[in-house]
Every structure is written in structure tokens, then in C-alpha cells.
C-alpha positions as CSV (number, residue, x, y, z in Angstrom):
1,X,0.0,0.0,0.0
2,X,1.8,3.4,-0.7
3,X,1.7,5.8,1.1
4,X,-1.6,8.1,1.2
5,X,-3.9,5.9,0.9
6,X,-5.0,6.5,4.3
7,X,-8.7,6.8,4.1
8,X,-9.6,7.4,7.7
9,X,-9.6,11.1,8.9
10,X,-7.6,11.7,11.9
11,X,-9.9,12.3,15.1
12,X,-13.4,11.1,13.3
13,X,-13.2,7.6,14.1
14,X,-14.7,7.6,17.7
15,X,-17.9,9.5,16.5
16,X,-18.3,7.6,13.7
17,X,-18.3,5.0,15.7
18,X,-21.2,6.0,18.2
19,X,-23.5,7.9,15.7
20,X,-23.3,4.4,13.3
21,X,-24.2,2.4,16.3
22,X,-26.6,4.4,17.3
23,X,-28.3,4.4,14.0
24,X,-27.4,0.5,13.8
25,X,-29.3,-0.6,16.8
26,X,-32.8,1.9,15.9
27,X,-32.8,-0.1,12.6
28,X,-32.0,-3.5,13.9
29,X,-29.0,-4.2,12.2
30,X,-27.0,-4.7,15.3
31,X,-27.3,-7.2,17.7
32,X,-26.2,-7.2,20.6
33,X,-25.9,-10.4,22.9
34,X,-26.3,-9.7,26.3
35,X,-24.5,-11.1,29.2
36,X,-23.8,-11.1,32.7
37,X,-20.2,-11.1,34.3
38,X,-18.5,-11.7,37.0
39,X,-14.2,-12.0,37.9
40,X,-12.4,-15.4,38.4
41,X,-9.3,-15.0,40.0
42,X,-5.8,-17.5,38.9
43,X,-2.2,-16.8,39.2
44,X,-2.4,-13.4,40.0
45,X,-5.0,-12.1,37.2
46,X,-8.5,-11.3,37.8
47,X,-10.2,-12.8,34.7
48,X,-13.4,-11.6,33.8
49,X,-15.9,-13.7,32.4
50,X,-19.3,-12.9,30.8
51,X,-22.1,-15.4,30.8
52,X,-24.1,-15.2,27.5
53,X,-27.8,-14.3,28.6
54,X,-29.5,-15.0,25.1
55,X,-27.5,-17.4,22.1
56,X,-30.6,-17.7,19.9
57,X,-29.8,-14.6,17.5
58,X,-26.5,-15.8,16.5
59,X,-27.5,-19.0,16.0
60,X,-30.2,-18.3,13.7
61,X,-28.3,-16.4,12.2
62,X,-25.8,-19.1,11.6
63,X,-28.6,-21.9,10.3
64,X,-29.3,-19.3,8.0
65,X,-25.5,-19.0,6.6
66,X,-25.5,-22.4,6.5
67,X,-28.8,-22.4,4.5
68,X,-27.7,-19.4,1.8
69,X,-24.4,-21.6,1.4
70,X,-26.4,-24.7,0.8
71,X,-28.9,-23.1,-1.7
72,X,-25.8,-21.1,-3.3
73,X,-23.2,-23.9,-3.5
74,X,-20.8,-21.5,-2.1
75,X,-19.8,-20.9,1.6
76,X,-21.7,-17.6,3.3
77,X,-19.2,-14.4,3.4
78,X,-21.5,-11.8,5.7
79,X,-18.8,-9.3,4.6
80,X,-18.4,-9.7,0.9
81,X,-20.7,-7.5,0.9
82,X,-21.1,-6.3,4.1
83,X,-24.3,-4.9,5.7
84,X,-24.4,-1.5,4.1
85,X,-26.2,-0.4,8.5
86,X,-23.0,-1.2,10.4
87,X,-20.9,0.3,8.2
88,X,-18.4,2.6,9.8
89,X,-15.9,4.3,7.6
90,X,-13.2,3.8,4.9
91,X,-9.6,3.0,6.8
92,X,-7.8,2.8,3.7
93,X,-8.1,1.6,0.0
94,X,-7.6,-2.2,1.3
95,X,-9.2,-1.9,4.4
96,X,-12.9,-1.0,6.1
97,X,-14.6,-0.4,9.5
98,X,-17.9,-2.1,10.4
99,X,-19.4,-3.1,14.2
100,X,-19.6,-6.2,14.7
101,X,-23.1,-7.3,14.1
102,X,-23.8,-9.9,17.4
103,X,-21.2,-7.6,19.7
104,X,-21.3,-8.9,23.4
105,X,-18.7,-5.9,23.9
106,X,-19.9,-2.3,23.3
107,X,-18.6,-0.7,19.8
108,X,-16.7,-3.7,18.8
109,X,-15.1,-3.2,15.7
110,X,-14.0,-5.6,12.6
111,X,-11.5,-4.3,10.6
112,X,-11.8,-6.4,7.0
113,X,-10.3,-6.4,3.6
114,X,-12.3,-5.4,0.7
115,X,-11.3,-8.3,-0.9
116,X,-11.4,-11.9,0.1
117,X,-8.5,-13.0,1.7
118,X,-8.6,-16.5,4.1
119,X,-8.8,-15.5,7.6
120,X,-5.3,-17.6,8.2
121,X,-3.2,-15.7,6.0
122,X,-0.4,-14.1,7.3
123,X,-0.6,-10.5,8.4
124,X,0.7,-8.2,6.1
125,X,1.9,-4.0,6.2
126,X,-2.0,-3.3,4.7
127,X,-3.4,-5.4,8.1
128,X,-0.8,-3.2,10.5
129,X,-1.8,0.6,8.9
130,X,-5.0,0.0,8.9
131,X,-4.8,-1.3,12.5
132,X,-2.8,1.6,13.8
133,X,-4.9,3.8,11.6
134,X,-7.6,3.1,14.1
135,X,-5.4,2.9,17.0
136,X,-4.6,6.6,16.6
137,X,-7.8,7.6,17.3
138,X,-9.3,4.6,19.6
139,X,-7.8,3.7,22.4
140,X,-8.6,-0.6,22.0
141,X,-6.8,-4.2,22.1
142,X,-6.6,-5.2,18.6
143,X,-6.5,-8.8,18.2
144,X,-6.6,-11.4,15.5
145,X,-7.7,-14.8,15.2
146,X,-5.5,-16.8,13.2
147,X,-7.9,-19.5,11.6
148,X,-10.7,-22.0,13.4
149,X,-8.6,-23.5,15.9
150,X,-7.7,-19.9,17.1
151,X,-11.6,-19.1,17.3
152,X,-12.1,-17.4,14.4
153,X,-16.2,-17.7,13.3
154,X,-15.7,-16.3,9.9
155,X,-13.0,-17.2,6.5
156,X,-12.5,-13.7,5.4
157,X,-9.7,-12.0,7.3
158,X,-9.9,-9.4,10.0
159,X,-8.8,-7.8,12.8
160,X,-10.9,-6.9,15.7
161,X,-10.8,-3.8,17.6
162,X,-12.6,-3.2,21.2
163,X,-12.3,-0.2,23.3
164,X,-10.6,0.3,27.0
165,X,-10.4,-0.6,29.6
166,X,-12.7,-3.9,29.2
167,X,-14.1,-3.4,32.5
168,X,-14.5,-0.1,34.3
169,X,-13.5,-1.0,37.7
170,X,-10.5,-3.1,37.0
171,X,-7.0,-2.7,35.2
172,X,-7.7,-1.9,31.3
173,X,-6.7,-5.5,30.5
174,X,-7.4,-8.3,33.1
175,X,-3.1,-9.6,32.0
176,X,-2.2,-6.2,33.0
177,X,-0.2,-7.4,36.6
178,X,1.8,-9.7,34.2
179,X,3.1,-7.4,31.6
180,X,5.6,-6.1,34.3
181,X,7.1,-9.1,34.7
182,X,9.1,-9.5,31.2
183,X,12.0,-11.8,31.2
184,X,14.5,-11.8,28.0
185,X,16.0,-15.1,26.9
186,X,18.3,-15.0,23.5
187,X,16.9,-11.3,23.3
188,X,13.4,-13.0,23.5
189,X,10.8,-11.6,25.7
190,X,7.8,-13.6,27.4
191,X,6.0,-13.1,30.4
192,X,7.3,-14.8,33.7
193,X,4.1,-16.0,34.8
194,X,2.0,-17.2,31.7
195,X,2.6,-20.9,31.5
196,X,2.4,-21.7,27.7
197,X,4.2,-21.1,24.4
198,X,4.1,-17.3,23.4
199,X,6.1,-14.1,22.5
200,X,5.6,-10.4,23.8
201,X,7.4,-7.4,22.6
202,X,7.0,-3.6,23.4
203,X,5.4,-1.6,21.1
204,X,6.4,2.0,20.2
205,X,3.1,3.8,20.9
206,X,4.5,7.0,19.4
207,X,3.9,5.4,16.0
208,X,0.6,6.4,16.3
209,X,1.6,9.9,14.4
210,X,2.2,7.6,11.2
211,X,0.5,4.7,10.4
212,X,2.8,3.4,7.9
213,X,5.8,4.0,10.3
214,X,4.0,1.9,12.6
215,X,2.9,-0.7,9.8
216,X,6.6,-1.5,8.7
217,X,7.9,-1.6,12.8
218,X,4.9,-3.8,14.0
219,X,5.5,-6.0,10.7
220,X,9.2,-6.4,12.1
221,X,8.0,-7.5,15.2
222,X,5.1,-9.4,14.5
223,X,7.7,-11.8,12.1
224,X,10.1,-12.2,15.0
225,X,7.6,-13.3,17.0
226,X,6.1,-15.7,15.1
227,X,9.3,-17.2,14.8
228,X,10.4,-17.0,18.5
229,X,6.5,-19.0,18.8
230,X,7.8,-21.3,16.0
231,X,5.4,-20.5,13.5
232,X,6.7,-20.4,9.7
233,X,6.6,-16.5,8.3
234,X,5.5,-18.1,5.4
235,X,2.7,-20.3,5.7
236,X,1.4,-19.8,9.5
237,X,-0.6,-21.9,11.5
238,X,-3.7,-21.4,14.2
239,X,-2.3,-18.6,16.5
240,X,-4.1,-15.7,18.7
241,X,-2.3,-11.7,18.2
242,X,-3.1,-9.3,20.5
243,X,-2.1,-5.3,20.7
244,X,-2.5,-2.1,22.1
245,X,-0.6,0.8,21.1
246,X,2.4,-0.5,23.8
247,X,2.9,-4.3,23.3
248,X,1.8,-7.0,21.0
249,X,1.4,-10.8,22.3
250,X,1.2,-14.0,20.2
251,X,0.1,-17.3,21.7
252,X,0.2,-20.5,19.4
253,X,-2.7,-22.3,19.9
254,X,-3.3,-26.8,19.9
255,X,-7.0,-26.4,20.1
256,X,-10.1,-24.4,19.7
257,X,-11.9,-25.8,22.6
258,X,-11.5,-26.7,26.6
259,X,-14.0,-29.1,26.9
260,X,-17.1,-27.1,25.6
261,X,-15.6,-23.8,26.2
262,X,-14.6,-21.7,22.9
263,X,-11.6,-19.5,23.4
264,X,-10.6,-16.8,21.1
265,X,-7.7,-13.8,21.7
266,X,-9.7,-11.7,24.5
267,X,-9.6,-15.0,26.9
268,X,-5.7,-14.3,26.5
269,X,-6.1,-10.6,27.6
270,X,-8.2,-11.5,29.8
271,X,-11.7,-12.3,29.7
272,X,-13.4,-15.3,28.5
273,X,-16.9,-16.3,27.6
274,X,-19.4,-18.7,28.7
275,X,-22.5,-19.7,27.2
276,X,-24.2,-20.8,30.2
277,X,-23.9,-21.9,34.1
278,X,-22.6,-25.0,33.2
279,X,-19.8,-23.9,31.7
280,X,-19.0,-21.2,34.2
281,X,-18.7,-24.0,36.7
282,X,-15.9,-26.1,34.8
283,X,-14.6,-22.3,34.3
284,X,-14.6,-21.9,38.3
285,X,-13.6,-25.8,38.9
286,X,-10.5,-25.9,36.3
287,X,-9.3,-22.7,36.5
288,X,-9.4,-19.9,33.6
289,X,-5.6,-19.8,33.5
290,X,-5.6,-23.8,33.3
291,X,-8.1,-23.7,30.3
292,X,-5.6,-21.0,28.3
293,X,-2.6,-23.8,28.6
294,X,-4.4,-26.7,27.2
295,X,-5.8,-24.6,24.2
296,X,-2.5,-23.1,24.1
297,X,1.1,-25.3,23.7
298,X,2.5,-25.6,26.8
């Protein structure tokens, strides 16, 4: 992408964001699933987990993908095109904002690509601009799914964006206590206390004046890390990415589930999601920190 194809005007994201949800929600295009939450505490971090109040949207609205792919002969792309109600602006000439149509987090974003790409392609310099592009004006944790097994729902790539802190009373990221506590191995960074297979690097938050600066020093990073993770730069496999404007994280992932329990990036910042009591309870019993290293590699 050369530079100046920035799309986004600086400072216009944040009330783009709440005038097209506000307009999203009066027409029904957005909806929201609504949960209930409480904090399980393990090795030091306070997890939060929400308990899913109401799954029968989204999964309606799956049988009904899974009925337009059927009648099409083609899988079900909801963004190809995307739903003209929850759009949110231009980020670039590769790259668009939309809300994330069954959001359990307030003004969740998707960042996608205008054109079909698989959701386990590597990122690439487009992915990072655009990222930072919306970093610059919204202070979030980006995060990215790398394929099924990482808890990605849909094939066409994108990055998610969610605002800060992700819960008002608490740190701005449940992992927060254990980003303090980096420890450098063959100039390798991880963090002390979380006991699986990842990298973490420092993230120069000035970047956010440039997002193509930014693009070409997170792509640096982002590489290294994969490789420290050892995952091939060229042909990756299932991992979760998450970043805010200081740090980036990547944990290689074995599985998809714990038991019933779907995991996805956030349950690595953080906060994890149940769909019912049942589930909270081999939460509670197990331990959330426990269910992140057996989807993880330890």
C-alpha cells in the first residue's frame, strides 16, 4: 500500500463510531448479545468472564448461513458484501470499519479487507496501517484470530478492535499485573508468569503519528515473534495476536476448545466467555488460567 492511501480522517473515528451504532441498533442491524459477568481469580489475574444471557440470534443467524451456502453452492461471506447499516468508515483503499453485528462488547469493531482473503493468511503491512490507523484515534486491544482452531467464526480476514479498559472497575486488561514481569531469553521476551508457548514485545506507541511507520515496525516485530512462537513467516498456523498501542502478544494455539468452552484472543487478555452456568462452573472448577494452557502449547 503506498503511502496516502490513508482513508480514515484523523480524530473522526470515535464518532463515527457511536453515531453508526446508534443508528445500527434503531434499525435492527446490530445485535447485541447480552451477558452477565462476574471476575475469576488464577495466578495473579482477575479474569473476567461474561455469561451469554440469550445465544438464539447468533444462532439463527448461523442456520441461516448455513442455509444461503447450501442453496448457493458457495460458503456464506456476511462481509463480501457487508451490511451497508454497520458500516463505519473507509480506513484505507484495502481496508474497512464495520461493528460487529452480534457484539457482546460495546462498539466492537472488525476491521476487514475489501477483498477476500482467508482468515489464516499471514498478516501483512495493509493489516498493521489499517490497524494503527484506528489505534490513533481509539484507544482498543486489537486482536486477530488466526484460523478455526484460534476461534475465528468467519473465513474472510480481519482484525478486531474493542475499546478500553474492558471493564470499568479493573485494570484496562485483566493480564495487565503480568506485563511487568518480562523476562528476556536469546533477546526473546515472554512473560514470567504465563505458562504456555508465546512471545511479547514492546510496542512503540508514538507510531501512532504515522501509520505506515507503525505498519513497517509492527511488521518487524510481529515476524520475530512468530518465529520466536515457531510458527513459519510463510505459511502460519492457528495462533491468537493481540495489541495495544504498547505491546503485541502472540500465543500459538493446539486447540479451539476446553472441553465445551470456545476460546478466542480476549480469553488471553483476559476475559473469557461462557455460554451458560454450566460452563461457568468447569470455568470456576479448572481454572481460567488452566483452560488457556491446554488450548495453548504448553
Amino acid at each position: 500500500m503506498a503511502q496516502g492511501k490513508i482513508l480514515l480522517k484523523p480524530g473522526t473515528l470515535w464518532t463515527s463510531v457511536k453515531e453508526r451504532t446508534n443508528h445500527a441498533l434503531q434499525c435492527g442491524a446490530l445485535l447485541s448479545i447480552l451477558t452477565e459477568s462476574e471476575f475469576v481469580e488464577q495466578d495473579g489475574v482477575r479474569f473476567l468472564v461474561r455469561i451469554l444471557s440469550n445465544l438464539n440470534r447468533k444462532k439463527a443467524a448461523k442456520e441461516k448461513q448455513e442455509k444461503q451456502s447450501v442453496l448457493s453452492g458457495q460458503e456464506f461471506n456476511p462481509f463480501l458484501p457487508y451490511e451497508e447499516d454497520l458500516f463505519v468508515t473507509d480506513i484505507s483503499d484495502t481496508h474497512v470499519c464495520i461493528l460487529n453485528k452480534y457484539n457482546v462488547v460495546d462498539r466492537h469493531l472488525l476491521i476487514i479487507t475489501r477483498v477476500f482473503e482467508e482468515q489464516e493468511s499471514l498478516l501483512t503491512l495493509e493489516d498493521f496501517a489499517a490497524m494503527w490507523a484506528c489505534l490513533a484515534d481509539f484507544n482498543g486491544l486489537a486482536f486477530y484470530n488466526s484460523g478455526k482452531t484460534a476461534g475465528a467464526s468467519q473465513r474472510h480476514k480481519h482484525l478486531q478492535l474493542v475499546p478500553l479498559p474492558l471493564a470499568s472497575s479493573e485494570p484496562q486488561i485483566p493480564i495487565e499485573p503480568l506485563l511487568t514481569a518480562v523476562q528476556l531469553q536469546d533477546s526473546n521476551a515472554t512473560l514470567a508468569k504465563l505458562p504456555f508457548v508465546h512471545g511479547f514485545a514492546p510496542l512503540n506507541s508514538h507510531w501512532i503519528q504515522s501509520p505506515f511507520t507503525a505498519a513497517k515496525g509492527t511488521l518487524e516485530v510481529y515476524r520475530t515473534l512468530l518465529e520466536t512462537v515457531g510458527l513459519d513467516t510463510r505459511q502460519c498456523g492457528a495462533y491468537n495476536l493481540l495489541a495495544t498501542r504498547e505491546w503485541m502478544l502472540i500465543v500459538p494455539r493446539s486447540q479451539e476448545h476446553f472441553q465445551s468452552i470456545s476460546v478466542n484472543s480476549l480469553g488471553f487478555a483476559g476475559a473469557l466467555l461462557v455460554r451458560n452456568a454450566a460452563e461457568m462452573e468447569i470455568l470456576k472448577a479448572q481454572g481460567p488460567m488452566t483452560i488457556l494452557k491446554n488450548v495453548a502449547i504448553s
